[in-house]
N, C-alpha and C positions, 0 to 999 in steps of 0.2 A: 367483376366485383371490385371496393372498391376498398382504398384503405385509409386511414387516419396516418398522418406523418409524425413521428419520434423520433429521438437522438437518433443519430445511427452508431451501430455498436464499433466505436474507434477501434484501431488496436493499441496496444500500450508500448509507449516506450522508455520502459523503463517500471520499478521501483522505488520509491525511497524509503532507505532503513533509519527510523531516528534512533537519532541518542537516548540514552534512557536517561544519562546523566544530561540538565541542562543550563549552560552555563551563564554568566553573566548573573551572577549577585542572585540567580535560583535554586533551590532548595532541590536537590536530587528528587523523581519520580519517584522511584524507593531506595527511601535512606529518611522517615523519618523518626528515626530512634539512634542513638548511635554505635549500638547492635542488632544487629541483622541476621537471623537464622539463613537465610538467604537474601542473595545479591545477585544483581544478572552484571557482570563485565558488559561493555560495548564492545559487540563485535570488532572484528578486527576491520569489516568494511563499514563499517556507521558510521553514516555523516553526521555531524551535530548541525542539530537545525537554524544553527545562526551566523555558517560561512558560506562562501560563496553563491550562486547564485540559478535557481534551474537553469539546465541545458542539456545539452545531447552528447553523450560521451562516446559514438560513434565512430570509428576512426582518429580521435583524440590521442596524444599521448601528453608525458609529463605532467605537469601544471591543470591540462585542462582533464582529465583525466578525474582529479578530483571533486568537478561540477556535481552538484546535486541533478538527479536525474529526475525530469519530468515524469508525473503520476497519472495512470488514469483507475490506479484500483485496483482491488482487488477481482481479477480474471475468472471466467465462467471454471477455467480448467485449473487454477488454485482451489477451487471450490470444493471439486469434487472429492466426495470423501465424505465433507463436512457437513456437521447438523446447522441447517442454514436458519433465520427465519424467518416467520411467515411471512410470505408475499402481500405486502399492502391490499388494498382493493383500489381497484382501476378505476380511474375517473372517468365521468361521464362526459365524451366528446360529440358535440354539436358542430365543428367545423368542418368545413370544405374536404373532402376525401383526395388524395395524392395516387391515382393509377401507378406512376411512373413508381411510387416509393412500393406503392401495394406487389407491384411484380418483383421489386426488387426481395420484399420480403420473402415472395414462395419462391424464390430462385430463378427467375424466369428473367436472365440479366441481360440479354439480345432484349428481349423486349421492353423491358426497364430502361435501358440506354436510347432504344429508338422514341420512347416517350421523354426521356428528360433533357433529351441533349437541342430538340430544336427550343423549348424552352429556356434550356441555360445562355442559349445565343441569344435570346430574347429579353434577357435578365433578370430570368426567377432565380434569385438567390437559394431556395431550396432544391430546384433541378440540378443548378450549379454543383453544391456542396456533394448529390448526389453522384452525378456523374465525377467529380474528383476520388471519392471515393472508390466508384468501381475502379477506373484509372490508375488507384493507387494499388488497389489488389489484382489487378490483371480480369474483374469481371466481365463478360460479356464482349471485353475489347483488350488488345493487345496493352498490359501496362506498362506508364509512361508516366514515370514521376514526373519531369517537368511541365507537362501537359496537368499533370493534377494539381502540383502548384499554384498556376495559371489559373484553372477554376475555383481551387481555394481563397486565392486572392479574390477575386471576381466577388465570391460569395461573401467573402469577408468584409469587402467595402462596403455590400449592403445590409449588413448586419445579421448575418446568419451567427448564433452563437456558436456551433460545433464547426464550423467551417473557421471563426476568428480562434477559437481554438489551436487547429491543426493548422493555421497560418501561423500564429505566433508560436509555437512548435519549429517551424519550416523558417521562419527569420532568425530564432535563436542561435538553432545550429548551421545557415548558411547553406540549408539544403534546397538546390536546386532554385534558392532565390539569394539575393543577397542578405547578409547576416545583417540585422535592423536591429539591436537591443531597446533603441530606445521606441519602437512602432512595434515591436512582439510586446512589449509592454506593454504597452495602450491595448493593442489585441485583446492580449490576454484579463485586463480590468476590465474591458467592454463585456467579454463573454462569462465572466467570475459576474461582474457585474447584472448579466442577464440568466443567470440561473443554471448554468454549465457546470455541474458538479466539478468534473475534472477540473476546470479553468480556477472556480474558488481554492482548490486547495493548492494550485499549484502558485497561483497569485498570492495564496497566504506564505508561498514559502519564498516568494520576490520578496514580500514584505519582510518575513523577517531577517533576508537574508542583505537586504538594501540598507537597512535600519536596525543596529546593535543595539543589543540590551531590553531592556523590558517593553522599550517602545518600540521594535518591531513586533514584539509576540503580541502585545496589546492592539494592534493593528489589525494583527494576522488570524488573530481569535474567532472575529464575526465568522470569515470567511471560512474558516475549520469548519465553525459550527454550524454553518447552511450546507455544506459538503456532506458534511456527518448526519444530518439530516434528510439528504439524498441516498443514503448507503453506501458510502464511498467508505470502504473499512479503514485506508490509507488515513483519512481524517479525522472518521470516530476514534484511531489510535491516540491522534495527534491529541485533538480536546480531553478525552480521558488525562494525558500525561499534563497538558497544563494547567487542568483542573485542581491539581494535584500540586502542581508547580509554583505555579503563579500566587505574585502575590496580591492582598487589596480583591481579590475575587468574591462575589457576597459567597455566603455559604450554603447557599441552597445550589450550585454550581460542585461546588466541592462534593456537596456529599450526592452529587450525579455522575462522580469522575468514574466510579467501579463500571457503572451502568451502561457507557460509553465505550466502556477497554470491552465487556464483557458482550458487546454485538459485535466489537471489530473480532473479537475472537467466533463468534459463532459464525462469521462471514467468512472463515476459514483462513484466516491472517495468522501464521503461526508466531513471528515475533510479539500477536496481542494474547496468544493463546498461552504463552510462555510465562508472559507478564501477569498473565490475569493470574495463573498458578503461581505462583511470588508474591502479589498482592495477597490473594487469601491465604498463603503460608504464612505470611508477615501483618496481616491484618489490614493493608493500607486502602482506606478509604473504606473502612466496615468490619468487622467480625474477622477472626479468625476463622478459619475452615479447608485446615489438613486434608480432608478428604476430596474433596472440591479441588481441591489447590492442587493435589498429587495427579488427581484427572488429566488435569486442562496442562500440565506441566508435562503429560505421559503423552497424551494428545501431541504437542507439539514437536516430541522425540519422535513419536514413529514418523514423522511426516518428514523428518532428517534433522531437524534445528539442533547443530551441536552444542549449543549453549544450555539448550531444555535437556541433552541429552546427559552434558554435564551435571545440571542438577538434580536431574531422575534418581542418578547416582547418587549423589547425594542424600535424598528421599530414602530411597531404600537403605543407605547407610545409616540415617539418624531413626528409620523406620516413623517418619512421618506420613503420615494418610497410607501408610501401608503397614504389612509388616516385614520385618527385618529380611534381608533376599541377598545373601554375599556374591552368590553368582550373578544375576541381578541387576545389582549395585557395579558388579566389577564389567559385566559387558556391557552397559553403559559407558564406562566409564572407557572403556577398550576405546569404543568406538571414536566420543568425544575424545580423546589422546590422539587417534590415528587420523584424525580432522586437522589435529596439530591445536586444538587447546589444550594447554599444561595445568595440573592440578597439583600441588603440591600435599595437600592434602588426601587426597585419593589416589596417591602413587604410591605411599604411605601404605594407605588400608590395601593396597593391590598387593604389596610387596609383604604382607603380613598374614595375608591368607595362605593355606597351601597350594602346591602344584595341583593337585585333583580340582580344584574349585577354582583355580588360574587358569585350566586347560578347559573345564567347563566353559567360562567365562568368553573366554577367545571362540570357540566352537559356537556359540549361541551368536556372538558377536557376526560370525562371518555368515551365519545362513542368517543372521537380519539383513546384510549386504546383500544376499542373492535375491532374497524375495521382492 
């Protein structure tokens, strides 16, 4: 039986957290009013999206430590849990069927390798790409990063985009080839350039991160938006926030910024899930809606995000999209404290409630921790 050849499912290395706030002469994601029922702080590890430069934070220390970390998305296993949505429909393929790719799909990796590898010698750039990839996860054959390198390069000279991918990946950080910034570049436009979800947004964040001020993000925009357009919830985050941001955008863009945060949040992104609940707390980019907003903001607390957890708290203190819940409110807020975010305000409402509903609070707190 025979199979149609697709991406192969990369593994990720890495996340990146944006800023909510964006700097250089833009207009905060939310902050446009100059009161705010709520506010989300930047994490304590949020890169803002206009320093430095992707990379591999791997073994790094000091200085390089701070690199923005190559994206490939949001993960089948972030997923779970979450109301995802519907699966596109499958396009219809008339091309040539891939044996080697087909066994690799039903797990059958001995025989996947014995079909791809006299090809990769041969120089089919998709055998190639193939075999690096078992190579790099130990399938069917003993793995051997450097050997995978080797075929990723191979595939990469002849224009495989997932292969120019995980080569410019593997130049960046100097892994097991020599560090290249300025040919993991090139790589990485090639494969951004040929329809590489990954590679677009991570190319978007070269761009902005190469090019200060509004002329990076205006740059970096297409590429968001073709990524975002593939599912890559990492991007539909992004475009949401500079929809939002940016300025000179026609407004039929703007008023699609909710639209955009509100898939990356169904795609199970809990920093867009947090945001989308702040946006419809605070109305930004459409309607208010408490109830909605309390959700998606409760949503992103059980999942751990102590920033959501922080403003859950919150919620139930001003009894927004809920109603009023002191114990609630206060384990919430336990928990976000014991995360090591300080609220001065809800240290306050802690220290005001009684012991019974303090000792509640702590107890509810610890069995969320166990479950």
């Amino acid at each position: 039986m025979g199979f149609m050849r697709s991406n192969l499912a990369f593994p990720l290395f890495g996340r990146l957290m944006l800023a909510t706030a964006l700097a250089g002469g833009l207009s905060p994601a939310v902050g446009q009013q100059s009161q705010r029922m709520m506010t989300r702080p930047a994490e304590a590890d949020a890169q803002p999206m206009k320093k430095d430069r992707v990379g591999d934070a791997d073994g790094e220390t000091g200085e390089q430590q701070n690199r923005i970390v190559p994206s490939g998305g949001v993960d089948l296993y972030e997923r779970m849990g979450a109301t995802l949505p519907p699966v596109p429909p499958e396009k219809p393929y008339d091309g040539p069927v891939d044996e080697a790719f087909g066994a690799y799909q039903r797990g059958l990796y001995v025989t996947a390798l014995a079909q791809a590898l006299p090809r990769a010698e041969k120089g089919d750039a998709a055998a190639q790409t193939l075999v690096a990839e078992m190579m790099t996860k130990g399938l069917g054959i003993k793995r051997d990063p450097k050997a995978a390198a080797f075929w990723y390069g191979q595939a990469a000279e002849r224009g495989d985009p997932p292969a120019m991918f995980q080569y410019a990946l593997l130049l960046m950080a100097g892994r097991n080839v020599e560090r290249d910034k300025a040919k993991a570049d090139e790589y990485m436009r090639k494969a951004a350039e040929a329809g590489n979800s990954s590679a677009q947004f991570n190319w978007a964040q070269i761009l902005v991160s190469d090019n200060p001020g509004d002329k990076g993000l205006k740059l970096a925009l297409p590429f968001y938006e073709k990524a975002a357009g593939q599912g890559l919830a990492d991007a539909q985050y992004a475009v949401a926030q500079l929809y939002v941001a940016m300025n000179d955008l026609p407004q039929e863009k703007r008023t699609r910024a909710r639209a955009w945060l509100h898939r990356a949040a169904q795609a199970g992104f809990d920093t867009a899930q947090l945001d989308m609940g702040l946006w419809l707390v605070n109305g930004v980019g459409g309607e208010r809606d408490y109830d909605e907003g309390f959700s998606w903001v409760r949503i992103a607390a059980m999942r751990g995000n102590v920033v959501a957890q922080n403003k859950l708290a919150h919620l139930y203190v001003n009894a927004l999209g809920t109603r009023p819940d002191p114990i609630e409110a206060a384990k919430w807020y336990v928990l976000s404290r014991r995360a090591g975010l300080q609220d001065v305000q809800l240290e306050d409402f802690f220290l005001g409630i009684n012991e019974e509903t303090q000792k509640k609070a702590i107890e509810a707190a610890n069995r969320f921790r166990r479950s």
